[in-house]
C-alpha positions as CSV (number, residue, x, y, z in Angstrom):
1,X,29.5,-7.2,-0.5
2,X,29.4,-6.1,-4.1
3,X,31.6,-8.7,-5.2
4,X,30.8,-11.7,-6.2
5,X,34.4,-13.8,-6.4
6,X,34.2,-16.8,-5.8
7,X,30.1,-16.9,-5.7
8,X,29.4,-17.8,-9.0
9,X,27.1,-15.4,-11.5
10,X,26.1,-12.4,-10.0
11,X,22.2,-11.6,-9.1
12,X,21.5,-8.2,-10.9
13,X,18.7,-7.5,-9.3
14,X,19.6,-8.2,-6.3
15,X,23.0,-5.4,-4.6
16,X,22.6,-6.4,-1.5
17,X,23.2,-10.2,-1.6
18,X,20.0,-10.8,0.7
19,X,17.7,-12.2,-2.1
20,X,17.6,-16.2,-2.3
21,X,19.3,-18.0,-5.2
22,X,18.7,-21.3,-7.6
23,X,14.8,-21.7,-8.6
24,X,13.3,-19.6,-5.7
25,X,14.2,-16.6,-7.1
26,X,11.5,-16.4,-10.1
27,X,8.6,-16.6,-7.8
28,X,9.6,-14.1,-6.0
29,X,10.4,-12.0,-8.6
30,X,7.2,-12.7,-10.2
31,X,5.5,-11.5,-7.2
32,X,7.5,-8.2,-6.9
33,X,6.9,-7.4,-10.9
34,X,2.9,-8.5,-9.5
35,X,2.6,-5.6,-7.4
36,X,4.8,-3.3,-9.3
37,X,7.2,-1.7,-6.2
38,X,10.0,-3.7,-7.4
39,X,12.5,-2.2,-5.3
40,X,15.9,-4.0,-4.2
41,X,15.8,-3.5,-0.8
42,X,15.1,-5.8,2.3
43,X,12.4,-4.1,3.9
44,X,10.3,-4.6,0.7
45,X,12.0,-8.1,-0.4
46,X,10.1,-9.0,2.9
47,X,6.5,-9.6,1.4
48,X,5.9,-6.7,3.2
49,X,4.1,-5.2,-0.4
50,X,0.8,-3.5,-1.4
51,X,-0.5,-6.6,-3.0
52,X,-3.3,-7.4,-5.5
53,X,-5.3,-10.3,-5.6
54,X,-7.1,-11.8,-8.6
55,X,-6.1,-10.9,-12.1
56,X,-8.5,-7.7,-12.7
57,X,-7.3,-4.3,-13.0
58,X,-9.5,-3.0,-11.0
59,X,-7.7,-4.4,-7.7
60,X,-8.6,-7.5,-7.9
61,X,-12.6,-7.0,-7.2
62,X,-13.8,-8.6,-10.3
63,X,-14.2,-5.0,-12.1
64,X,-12.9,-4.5,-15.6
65,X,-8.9,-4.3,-16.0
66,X,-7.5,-0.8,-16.2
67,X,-5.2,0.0,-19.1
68,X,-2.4,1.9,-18.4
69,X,-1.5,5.0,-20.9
70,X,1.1,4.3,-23.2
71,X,4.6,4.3,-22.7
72,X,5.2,7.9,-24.0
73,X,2.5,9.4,-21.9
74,X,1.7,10.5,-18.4
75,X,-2.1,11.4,-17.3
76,X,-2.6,14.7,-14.9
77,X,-5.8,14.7,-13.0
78,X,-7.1,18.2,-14.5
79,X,-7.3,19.4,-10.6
80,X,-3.8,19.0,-10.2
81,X,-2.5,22.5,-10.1
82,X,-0.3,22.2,-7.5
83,X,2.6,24.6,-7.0
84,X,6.7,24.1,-7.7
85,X,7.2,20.5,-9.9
86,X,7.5,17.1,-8.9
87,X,9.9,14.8,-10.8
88,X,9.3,10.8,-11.3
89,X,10.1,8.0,-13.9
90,X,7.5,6.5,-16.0
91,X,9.7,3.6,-18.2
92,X,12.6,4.0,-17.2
93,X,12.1,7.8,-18.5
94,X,12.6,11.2,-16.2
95,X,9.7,12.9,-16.7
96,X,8.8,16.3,-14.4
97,X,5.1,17.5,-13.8
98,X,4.5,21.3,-13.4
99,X,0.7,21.5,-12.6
100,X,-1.3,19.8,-15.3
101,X,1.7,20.3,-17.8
102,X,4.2,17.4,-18.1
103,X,7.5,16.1,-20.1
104,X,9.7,13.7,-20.7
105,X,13.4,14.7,-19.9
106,X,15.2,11.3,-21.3
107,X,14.8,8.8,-23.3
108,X,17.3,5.7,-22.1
109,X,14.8,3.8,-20.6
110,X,16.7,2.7,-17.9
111,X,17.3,6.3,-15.7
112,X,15.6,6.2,-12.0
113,X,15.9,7.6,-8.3
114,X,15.9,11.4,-9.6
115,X,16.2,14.4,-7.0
116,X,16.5,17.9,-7.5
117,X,19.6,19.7,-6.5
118,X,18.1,22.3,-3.5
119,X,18.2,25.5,-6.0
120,X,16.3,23.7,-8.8
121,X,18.9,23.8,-11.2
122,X,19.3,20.5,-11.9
123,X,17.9,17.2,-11.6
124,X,20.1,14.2,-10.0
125,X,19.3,10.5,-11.4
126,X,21.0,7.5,-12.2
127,X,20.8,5.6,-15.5
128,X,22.0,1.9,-16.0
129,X,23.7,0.6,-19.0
130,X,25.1,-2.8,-19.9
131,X,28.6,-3.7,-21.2
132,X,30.6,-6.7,-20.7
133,X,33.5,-7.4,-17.7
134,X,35.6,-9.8,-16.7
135,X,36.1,-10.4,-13.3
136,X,37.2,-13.8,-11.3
137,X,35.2,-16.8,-9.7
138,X,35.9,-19.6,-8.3
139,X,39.4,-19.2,-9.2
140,X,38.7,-18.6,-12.8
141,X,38.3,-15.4,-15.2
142,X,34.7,-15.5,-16.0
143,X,33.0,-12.9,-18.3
144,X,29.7,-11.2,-17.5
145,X,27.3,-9.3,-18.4
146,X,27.2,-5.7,-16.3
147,X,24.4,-3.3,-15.2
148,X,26.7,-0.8,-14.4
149,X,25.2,2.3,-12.9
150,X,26.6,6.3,-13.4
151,X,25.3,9.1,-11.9
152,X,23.7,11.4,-14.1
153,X,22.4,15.3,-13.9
154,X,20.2,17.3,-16.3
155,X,18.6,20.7,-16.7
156,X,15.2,21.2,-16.0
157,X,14.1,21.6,-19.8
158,X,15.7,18.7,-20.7
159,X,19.1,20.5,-21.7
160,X,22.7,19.8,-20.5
161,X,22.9,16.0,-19.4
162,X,26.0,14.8,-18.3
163,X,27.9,12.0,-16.5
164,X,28.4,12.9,-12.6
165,X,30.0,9.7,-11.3
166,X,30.2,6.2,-13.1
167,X,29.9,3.0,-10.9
168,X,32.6,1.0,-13.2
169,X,35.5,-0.9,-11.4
170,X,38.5,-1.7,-12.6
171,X,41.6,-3.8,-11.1
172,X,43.9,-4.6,-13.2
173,X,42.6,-6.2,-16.2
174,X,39.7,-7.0,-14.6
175,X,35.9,-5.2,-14.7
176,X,33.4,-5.0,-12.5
177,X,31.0,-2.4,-11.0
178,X,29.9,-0.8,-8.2
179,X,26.4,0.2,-7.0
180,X,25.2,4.0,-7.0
181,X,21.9,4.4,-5.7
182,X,19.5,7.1,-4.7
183,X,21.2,10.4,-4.6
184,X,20.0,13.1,-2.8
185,X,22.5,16.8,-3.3
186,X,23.3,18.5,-0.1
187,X,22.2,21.9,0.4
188,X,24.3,24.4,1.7
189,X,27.7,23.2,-0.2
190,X,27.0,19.9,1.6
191,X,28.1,16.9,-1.0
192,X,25.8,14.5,-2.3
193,X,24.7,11.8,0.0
194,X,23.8,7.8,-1.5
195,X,24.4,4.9,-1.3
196,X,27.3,2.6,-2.6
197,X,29.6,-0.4,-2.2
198,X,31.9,2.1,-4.1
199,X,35.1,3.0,-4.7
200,X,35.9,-0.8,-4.6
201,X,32.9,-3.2,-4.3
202,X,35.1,-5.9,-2.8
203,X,35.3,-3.9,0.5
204,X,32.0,-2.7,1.2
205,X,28.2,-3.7,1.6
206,X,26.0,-1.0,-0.1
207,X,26.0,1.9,2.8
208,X,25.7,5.6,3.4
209,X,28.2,7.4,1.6
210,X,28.6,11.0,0.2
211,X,30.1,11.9,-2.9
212,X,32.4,15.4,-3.4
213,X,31.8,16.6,-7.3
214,X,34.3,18.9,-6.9
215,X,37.5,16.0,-5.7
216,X,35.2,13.6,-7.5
217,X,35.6,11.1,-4.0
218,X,33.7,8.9,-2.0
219,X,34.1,8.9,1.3
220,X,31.8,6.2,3.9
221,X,29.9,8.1,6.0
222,X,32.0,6.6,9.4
223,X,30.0,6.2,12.6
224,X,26.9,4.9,10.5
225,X,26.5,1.6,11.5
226,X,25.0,-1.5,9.4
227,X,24.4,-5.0,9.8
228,X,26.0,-6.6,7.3
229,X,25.5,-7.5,4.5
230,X,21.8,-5.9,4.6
231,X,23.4,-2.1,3.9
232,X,21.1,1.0,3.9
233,X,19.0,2.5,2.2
234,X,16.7,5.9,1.4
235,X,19.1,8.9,2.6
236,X,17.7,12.2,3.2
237,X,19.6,15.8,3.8
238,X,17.6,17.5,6.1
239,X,16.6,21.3,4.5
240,X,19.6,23.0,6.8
241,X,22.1,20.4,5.8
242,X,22.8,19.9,9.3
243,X,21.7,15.9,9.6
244,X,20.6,12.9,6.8
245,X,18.2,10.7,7.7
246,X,19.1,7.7,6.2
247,X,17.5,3.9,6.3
248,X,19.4,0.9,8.3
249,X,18.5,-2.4,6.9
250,X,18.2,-5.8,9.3
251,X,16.3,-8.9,9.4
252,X,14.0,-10.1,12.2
253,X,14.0,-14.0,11.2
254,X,12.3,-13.8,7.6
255,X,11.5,-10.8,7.1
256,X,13.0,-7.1,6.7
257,X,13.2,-5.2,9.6
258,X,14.5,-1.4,8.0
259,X,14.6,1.5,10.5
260,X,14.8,5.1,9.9
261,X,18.4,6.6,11.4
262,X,19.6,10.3,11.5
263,X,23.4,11.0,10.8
264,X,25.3,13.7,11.8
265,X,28.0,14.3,9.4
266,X,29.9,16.6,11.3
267,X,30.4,14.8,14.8
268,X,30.3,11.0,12.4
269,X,27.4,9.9,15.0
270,X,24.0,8.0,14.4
271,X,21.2,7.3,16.4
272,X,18.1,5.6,15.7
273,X,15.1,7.6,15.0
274,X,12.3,4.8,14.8
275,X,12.4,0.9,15.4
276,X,11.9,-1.9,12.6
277,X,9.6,-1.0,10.2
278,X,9.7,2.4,8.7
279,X,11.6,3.3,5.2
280,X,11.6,6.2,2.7
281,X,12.0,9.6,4.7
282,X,11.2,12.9,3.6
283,X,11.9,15.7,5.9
284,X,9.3,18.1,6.5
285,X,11.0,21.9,5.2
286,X,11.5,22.8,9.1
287,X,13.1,19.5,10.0
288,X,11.1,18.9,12.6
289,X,9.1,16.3,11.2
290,X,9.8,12.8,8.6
291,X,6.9,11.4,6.1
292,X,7.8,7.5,5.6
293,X,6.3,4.7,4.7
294,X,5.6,2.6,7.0
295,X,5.6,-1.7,6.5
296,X,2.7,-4.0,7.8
297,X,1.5,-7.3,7.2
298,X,-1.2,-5.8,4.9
299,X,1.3,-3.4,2.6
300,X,2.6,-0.3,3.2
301,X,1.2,2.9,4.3
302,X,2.4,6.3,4.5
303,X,2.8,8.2,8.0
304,X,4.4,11.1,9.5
305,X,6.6,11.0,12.5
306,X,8.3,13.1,14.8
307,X,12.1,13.2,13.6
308,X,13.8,13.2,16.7
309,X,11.6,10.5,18.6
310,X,10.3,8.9,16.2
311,X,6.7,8.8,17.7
312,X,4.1,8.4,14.9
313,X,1.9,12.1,14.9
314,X,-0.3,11.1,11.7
315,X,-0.9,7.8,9.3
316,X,-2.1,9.6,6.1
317,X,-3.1,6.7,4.5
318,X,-4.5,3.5,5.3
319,X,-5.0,1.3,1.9
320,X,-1.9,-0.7,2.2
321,X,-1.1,0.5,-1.5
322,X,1.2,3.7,-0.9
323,X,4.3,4.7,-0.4
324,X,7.5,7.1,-1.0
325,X,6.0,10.5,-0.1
326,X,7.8,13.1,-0.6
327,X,6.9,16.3,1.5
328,X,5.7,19.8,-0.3
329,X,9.1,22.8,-0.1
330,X,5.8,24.5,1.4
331,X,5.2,22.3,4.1
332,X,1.2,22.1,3.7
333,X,0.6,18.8,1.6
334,X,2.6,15.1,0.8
335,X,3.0,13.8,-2.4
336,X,3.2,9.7,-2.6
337,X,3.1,7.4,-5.1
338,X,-0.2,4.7,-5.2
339,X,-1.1,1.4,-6.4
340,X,-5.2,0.7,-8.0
341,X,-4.9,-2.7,-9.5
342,X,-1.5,-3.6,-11.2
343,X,-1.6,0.5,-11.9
344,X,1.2,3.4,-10.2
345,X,0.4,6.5,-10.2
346,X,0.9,10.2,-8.0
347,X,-1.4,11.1,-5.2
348,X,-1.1,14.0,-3.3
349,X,-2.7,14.7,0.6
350,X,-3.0,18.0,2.2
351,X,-2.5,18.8,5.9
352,X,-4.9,20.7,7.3
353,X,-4.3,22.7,10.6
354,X,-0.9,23.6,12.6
355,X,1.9,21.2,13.0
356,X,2.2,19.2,14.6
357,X,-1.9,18.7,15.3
358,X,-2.5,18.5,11.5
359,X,-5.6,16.4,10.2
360,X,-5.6,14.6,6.7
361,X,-6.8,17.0,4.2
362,X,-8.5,15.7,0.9
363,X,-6.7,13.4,-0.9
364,X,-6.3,14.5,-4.9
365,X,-5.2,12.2,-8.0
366,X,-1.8,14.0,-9.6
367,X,-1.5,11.7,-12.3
368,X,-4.1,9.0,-13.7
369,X,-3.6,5.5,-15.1
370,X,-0.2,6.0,-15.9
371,X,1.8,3.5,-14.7
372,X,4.8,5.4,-13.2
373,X,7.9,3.3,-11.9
374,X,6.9,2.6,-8.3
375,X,10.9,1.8,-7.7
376,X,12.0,5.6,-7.6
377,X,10.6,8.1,-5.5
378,X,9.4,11.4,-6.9
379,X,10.8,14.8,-5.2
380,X,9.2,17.7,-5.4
381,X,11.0,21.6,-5.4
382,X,9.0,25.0,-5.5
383,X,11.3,28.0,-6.5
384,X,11.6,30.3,-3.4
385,X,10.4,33.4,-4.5
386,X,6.8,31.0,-4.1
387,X,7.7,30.0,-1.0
388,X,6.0,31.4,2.3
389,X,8.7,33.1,4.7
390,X,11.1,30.0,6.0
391,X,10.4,29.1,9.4
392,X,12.8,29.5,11.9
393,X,15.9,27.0,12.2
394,X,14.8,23.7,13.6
395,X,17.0,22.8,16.3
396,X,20.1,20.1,15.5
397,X,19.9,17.3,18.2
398,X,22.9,16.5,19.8
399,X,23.1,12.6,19.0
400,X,23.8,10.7,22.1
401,X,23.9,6.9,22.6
402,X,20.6,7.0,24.9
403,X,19.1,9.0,21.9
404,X,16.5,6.9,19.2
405,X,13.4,5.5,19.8
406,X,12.6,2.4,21.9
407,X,12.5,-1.2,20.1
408,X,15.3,0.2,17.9
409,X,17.5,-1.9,16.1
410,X,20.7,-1.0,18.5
411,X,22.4,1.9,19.9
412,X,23.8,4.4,18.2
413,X,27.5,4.0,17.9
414,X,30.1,4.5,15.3
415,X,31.1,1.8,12.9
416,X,32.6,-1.0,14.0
């Protein structure tokens, strides 16, 4: 839950209340800022990380250490012409990369998780400020600190930023906050699907939700179940607006055990789509397909599956260092991000052939040495007049409780 009454000083860094407290929380977080992907989410709290041994730059083989361009600069491979534009954070910056021509959009340093809206008209992030609250614990009014979070838009070209939804809580005279996390708009007048312990933090884990800018509402995306107090994670509109894919976050003894999940938001069912181990969907533009990352003793890799069965069609990568893709509007390459030394930075992977029989085209540097944010995920959009003609409507599975892939982490059912 997102309240901590009665629990003593809250963990900032830690919404979902899984991470351990008192002194074995610095290692830990040392280890996470080690490897960079310092993401609050079970799956990758599990030492499930690309990891780097020894202290050069140049992972860990003795080479010289890598310096990373400065804060107010991103590197393109000259090669990268790639169509449409992919947005990511570098420094708690938006920055959006057309090509081999990039800019900053903000300058907070603390904005991540952007997404473009599905016409390209804006860009969807959130950006974390602190101000003090009071709130009470252990049967006292206690004052804190806050990392309150507000969902933020902005133009393209950098104009037009404004406040979308702010994460601040208020009862009575107390203050507290609630988590907003990775939005992702709806196409097709769908709303805007994340992930909250929102309106009131006292009430909820941090879950699938979708927010209405139009009644300015949350509503909990009923028949999406959880196991509490792990939450979800990663959620996805498919292109149609017809299911989200969305990540369900467990525990299988010490470590994280995330699975993919598809929702259907207008029948309120689930079903699982993979078992433990997979995070970070992307649909593929027909919806018949899901890039993710998937965990492994060694790191994480980045894999495409089958997005009703879950069955694993092609591992694009096999380095242990990448993760987040995001899939190309034209269906014919996957953009992820990758970790050389202590080092993120954009890669990109064509797929060769005809779905689903595709092979792993050649793999090309987007950015160089540039230390993006490995926390947020880029997205990428292409305008449609640069699209090729859209393939036909994927089917919408009807989600039944037998559906979901074997070894999953339960049936599909609606909230308890």
């Amino acid at each position: 839950m997102g309240n901590p009454a009665g629990l003593g000083r809250p963990r900032r860094n830690d919404p979902y209340g899984v991470g351990p407290g008192g002194p074995t929380l610095a290692p830990i977080g040392a280890a996470v800022l080690l490897v960079v992907v310092a993401v609050a989410t079970v799956g990758l709290f599990s030492g499930r990380l690309p990891v780097t041994v020894g202290g050069g730059g140049n992972g860990g083989n003795g080479g010289p250490a890598i310096t990373p361009a400065p804060s107010d600069v991103v590197i393109p491979d000259p090669r990268a012409d790639v169509p449409g534009s992919i947005v990511y954070v570098k420094q708690g910056d938006i920055w959006v990369q057309s090509g081999t021509n990039v800019r900053r959009l903000t300058r907070s340093g603390s904005d991540a998780e952007p997404a473009w809206s599905p016409d390209g008209a804006w860009i969807y992030f959130v950006r974390r400020h602190e101000e003090r609250g009071l709130y009470p614990a252990q049967g006292r009014a206690t004052w804190y600190t806050l990392t309150v979070p507000v969902l933020m838009r902005i133009r393209p070209d950098g104009t037009g930023e404004e406040e979308v939804l702010s994460g601040r809580f208020r009862a009575g005279r107390y203050t507290w906050f609630y988590w907003i996390r990775e939005p992702d708009p709806g196409p097709a007048g769908r709303p805007i699907a994340l992930v909250s312990d929102g309106p009131d933090p006292s009430k909820s884990d941090v879950v699938l939700q979708f927010f209405d800018p139009t009644t300015k509402k949350l509503s909990r995306a009923t028949g999406a179940p959880q196991t509490a107090p792990f939450g979800h994670q990663d959620p996805a509109w498919r292109p149609d607006g017809a299911l989200v894919a969305y990540v369900r976050n467990d525990r299988q003894g010490r470590n994280g055990a995330p699975a993919i999940w598809r929702y259907d938001p207008d029948t309120k069912k689930s079903a699982a789509v993979t078992g433990p181990g997979y995070l970070a969907p992307s649909w593929s533009p027909d919806g018949r397909y899901l890039a993710a990352t998937k965990t492994g003793p060694f790191g994480t890799d980045v894999v495409v599956l089958d997005a009703r069965t879950g069955v694993e069609l092609l591992r694009l990568t096999d380095d242990g260092r990448s993760w987040s893709p995001t899939w190309s509007p034209r269906g014919d390459a996957i953009a992820f991000l990758h970790l050389s030394g202590q080092i993120v930075d954009l890669r990109m992977v064509g797929l060769d052939g005809e779905a689903p029989n595709w092979r792993v085209g050649d793999v090309l540097d987007l950015t160089r040495v540039s230390g993006l944010d490995g926390a947020s995920r880029p997205d990428w959009f292409i305008p449609a007049d640069e699209l090729p003609p859209s393939p036909p409507p994927s089917e919408t599975p009807t989600i039944r409780p037998s559906d979901g892939a074997v070894g999953s982490p339960g049936p599909s059912a609606t909230a308890p």
